[in-house]
N, C-alpha and C positions, 0 to 999 in steps of 0.2 A: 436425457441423452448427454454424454461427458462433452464439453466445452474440448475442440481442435484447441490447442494450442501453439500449435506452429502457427495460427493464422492472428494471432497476438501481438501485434509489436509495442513497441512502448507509446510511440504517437495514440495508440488507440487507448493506451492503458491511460495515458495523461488525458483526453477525451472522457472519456469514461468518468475520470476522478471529477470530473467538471458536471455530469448529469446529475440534476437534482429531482429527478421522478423517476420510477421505472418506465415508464412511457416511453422517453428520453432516453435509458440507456439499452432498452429491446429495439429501436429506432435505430442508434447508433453500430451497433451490434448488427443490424440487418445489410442496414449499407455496406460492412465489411466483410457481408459472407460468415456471418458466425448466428447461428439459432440460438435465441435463447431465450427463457421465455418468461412473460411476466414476474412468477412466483418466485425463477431463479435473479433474477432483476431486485426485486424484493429483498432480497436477502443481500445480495450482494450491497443494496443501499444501506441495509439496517447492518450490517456488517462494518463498513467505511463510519458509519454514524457512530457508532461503540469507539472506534479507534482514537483513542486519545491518549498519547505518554505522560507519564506525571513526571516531577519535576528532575526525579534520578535517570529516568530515561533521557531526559531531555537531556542532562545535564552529560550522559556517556555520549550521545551523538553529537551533540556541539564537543564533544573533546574538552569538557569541563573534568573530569575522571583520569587522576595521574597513575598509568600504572606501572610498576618496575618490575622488569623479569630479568636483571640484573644479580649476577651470586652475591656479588661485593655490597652491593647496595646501591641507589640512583642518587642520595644527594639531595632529593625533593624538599622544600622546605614548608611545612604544614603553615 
């Protein structure tokens, strides 16, 4: 069954990132009114677990990555 998401807020999603068993995050998930169930728990850990940026991602989000959408040019100094 698809996951409500209206009933999603971020406090639970920050929760959530914090569960380190499926136990733990079908628990979590129950207290707030949302089904879900083991298998989908499962995944959603082994999911979070994959999730790692390597170093050129890191380095676009930290705003390591100078970009210019300027005609003239931006001046940037390599």
């Amino acid at each position: 069954m698809p996951i409500d998401k209206s009933k999603i807020t971020k406090e639970i999603l920050e929760k959530a990132s914090h569960c380190k068993t499926a136990d733990q995050l079908v628990a979590l998930a129950k207290d707030n009114g949302v089904t879900l169930t083991k298998e989908e728990a499962e995944a959603y850990l082994a999911e979070l677990e994959n999730l790692e940026l390597d170093s050129a991602d890191l380095d676009k989000v930290a705003g390591g990555k100078r970009v210019c959408y300027a005609v003239d040019g931006c001046g940037f100094k390599k």
